[in-house]
matplotlib code that plots the C-alpha trace (Angstrom):
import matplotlib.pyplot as plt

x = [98.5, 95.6, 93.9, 90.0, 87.3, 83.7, 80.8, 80.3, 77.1, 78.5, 77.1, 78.8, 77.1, 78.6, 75.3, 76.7, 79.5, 77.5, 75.4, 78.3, 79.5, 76.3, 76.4, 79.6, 77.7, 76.4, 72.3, 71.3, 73.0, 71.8, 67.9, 69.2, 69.6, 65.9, 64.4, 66.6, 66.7, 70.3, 69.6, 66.7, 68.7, 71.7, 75.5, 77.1, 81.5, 83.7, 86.5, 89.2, 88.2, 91.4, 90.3, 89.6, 86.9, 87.1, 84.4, 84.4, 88.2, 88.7, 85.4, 86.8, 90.7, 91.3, 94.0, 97.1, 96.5, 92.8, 93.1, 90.8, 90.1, 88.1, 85.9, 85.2, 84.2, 81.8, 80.4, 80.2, 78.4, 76.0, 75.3, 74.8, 72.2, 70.1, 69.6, 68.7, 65.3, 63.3, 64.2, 62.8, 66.1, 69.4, 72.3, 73.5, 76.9, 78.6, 81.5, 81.9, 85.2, 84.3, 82.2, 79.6, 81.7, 84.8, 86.4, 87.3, 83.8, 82.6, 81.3, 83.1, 84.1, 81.0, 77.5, 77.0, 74.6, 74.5, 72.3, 73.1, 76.9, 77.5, 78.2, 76.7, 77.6, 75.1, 74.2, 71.3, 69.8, 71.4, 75.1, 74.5, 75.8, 79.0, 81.1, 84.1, 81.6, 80.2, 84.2, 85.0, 82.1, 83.1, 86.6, 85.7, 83.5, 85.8, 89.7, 89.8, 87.3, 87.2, 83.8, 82.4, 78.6, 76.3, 72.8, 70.8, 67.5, 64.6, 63.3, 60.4, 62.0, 60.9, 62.9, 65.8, 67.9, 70.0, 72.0, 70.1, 69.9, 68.1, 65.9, 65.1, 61.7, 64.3, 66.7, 64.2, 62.5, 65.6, 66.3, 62.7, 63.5, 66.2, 67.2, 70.7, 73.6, 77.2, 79.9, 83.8, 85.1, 88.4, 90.2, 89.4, 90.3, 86.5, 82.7, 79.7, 76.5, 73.6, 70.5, 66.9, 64.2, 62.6]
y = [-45.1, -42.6, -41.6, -43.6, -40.7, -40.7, -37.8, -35.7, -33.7, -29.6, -28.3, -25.1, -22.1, -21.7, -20.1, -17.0, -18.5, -19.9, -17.0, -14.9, -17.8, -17.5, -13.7, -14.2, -16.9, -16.4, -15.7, -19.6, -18.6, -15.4, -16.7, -19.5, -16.7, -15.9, -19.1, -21.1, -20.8, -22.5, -22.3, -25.0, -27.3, -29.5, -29.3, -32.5, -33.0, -35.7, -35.5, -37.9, -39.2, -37.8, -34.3, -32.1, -29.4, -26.6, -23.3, -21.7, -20.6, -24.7, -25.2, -21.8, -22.6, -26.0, -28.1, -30.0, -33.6, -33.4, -34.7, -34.0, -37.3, -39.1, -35.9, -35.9, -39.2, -39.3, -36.1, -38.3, -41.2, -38.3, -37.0, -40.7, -41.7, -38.1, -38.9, -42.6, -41.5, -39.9, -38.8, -35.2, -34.8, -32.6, -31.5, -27.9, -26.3, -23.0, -21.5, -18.4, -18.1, -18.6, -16.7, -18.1, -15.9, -18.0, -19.9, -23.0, -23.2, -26.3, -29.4, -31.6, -33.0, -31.8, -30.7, -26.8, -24.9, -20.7, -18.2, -14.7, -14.7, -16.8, -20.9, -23.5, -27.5, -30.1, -33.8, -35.6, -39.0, -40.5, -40.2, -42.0, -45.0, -43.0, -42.0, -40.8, -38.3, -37.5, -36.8, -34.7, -32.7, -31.7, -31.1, -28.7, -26.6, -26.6, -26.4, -22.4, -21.7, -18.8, -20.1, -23.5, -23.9, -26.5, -27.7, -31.1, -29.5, -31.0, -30.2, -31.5, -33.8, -31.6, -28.6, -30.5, -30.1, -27.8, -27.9, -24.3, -21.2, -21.1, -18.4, -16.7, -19.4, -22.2, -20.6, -19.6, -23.2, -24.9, -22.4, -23.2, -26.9, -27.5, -30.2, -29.5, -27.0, -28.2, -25.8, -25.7, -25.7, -26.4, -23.9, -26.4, -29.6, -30.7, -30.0, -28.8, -30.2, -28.5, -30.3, -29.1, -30.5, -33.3]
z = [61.2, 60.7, 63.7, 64.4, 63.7, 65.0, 64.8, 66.8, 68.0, 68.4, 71.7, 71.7, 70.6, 67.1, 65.5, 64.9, 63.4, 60.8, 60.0, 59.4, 57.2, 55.1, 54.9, 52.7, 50.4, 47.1, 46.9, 47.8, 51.6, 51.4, 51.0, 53.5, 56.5, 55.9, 56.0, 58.6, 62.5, 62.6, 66.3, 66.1, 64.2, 65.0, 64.2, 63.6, 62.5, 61.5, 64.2, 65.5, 69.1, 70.5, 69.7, 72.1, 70.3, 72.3, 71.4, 68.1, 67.6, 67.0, 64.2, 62.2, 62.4, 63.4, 64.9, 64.3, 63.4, 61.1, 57.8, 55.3, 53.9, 56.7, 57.1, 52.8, 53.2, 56.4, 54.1, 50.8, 52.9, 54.2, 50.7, 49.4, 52.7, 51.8, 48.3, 48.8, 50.6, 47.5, 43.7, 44.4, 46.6, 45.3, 46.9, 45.5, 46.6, 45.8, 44.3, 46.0, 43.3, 39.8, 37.8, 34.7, 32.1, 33.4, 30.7, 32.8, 33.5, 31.3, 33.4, 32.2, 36.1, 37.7, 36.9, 37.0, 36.7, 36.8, 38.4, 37.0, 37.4, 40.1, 39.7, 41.6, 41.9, 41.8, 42.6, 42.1, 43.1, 39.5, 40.8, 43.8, 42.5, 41.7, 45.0, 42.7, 40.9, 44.1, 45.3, 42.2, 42.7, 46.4, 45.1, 42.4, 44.7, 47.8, 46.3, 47.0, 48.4, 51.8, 52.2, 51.3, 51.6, 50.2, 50.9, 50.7, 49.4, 47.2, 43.7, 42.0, 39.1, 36.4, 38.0, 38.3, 34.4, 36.5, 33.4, 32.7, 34.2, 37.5, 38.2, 41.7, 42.4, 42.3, 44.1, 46.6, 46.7, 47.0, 50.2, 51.8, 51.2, 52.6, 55.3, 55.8, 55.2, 54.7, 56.2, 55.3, 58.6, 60.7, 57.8, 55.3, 57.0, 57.9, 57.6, 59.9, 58.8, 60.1, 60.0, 60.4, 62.8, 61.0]

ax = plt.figure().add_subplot(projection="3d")
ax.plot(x, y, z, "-o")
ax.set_aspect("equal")
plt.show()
């Protein structure tokens, strides 16, 4: 039987953690170090109650006994509860991996769109009502991954066909509006959310 899991609010000082996990990012993290104080914001994880988290060794490598599934599922509920609040709101992930010139680059499992060479994921307030598009989408931007980083951001809906280039003003608005950051974490067994003062 699985082990029960619960969130959990980080107390440690993992900041610097983080930061150097957006330094490797594509440009969205990159403009993210220059907008966001990630030490006025709080971390919140997915973790079995019988866990003992112990400093930043554990959120960057892990521990016997996580299993990915609870965690991709508290961070599917998360994604699903941000985009319920208004349509203006997006959630944009990276893949630090694949290139625009790629050939399996299509979208035919998830919505992409490109900014120069780089490939970013994308989910809007229409696939809430879709939790297996929602899953695919994590999937494809996380399966290789070093560094996994999303955001739940906002667009005006008349800057959201995604399905185009984006140019540096959405990339830069989508920086200054964002909420919250999604970390890879626990060497790909789990998620940080950071989250923003309201």
């Amino acid at each position: 039987m699985d082990a029960a899991y619960q969130e959990y609010q980080i107390l440690e000082e993992i900041d610097s953690l983080l930061a150097a996990w957006l330094d490797k990012g594509l440009t969205l993290a990159q403009m993210l170090r220059g907008e966001i104080k990630l030490d006025e914001g709080t971390k919140t994880t997915f973790l079995p109650e019988d866990v003992d988290a112990h400093g930043i060794d554990f959120y960057e490598n892990g521990c016997k006994g996580l299993s990915l599934g609870p965690p991709r599922d508290w961070l599917i509920h998360k994604i699903k509860e941000f985009l319920s609040v208004g349509e203006d709101r997006i959630v944009v992930l990276e893949d630090e991996l694949s290139k625009s010139s790629d050939k399996g680059i299509s979208g035919e499992k998830a919505k992409i769109s490109t900014y120069k060479e780089e490939v970013y994921y994308y989910i809007n307030t229409t696939d809430i009502r879709d939790p297996g598009y929602i899953s695919n989408t994590l999937k494809e931007a996380d399966w290789a991954n070093y560094v996994f980083i999303g955001i739940m951001s906002s667009l005006p809906k008349s800057c959201q066909n995604m399905e185009q280039r984006l140019n540096t003003d959405t990339i830069t608005l989508l920086a200054k509006r964002t909420k919250h950051i999604i970390f890879g974490a626990f060497d790909g067994q789990g998620y940080i959310i950071w989250s923003g003062k309201e």
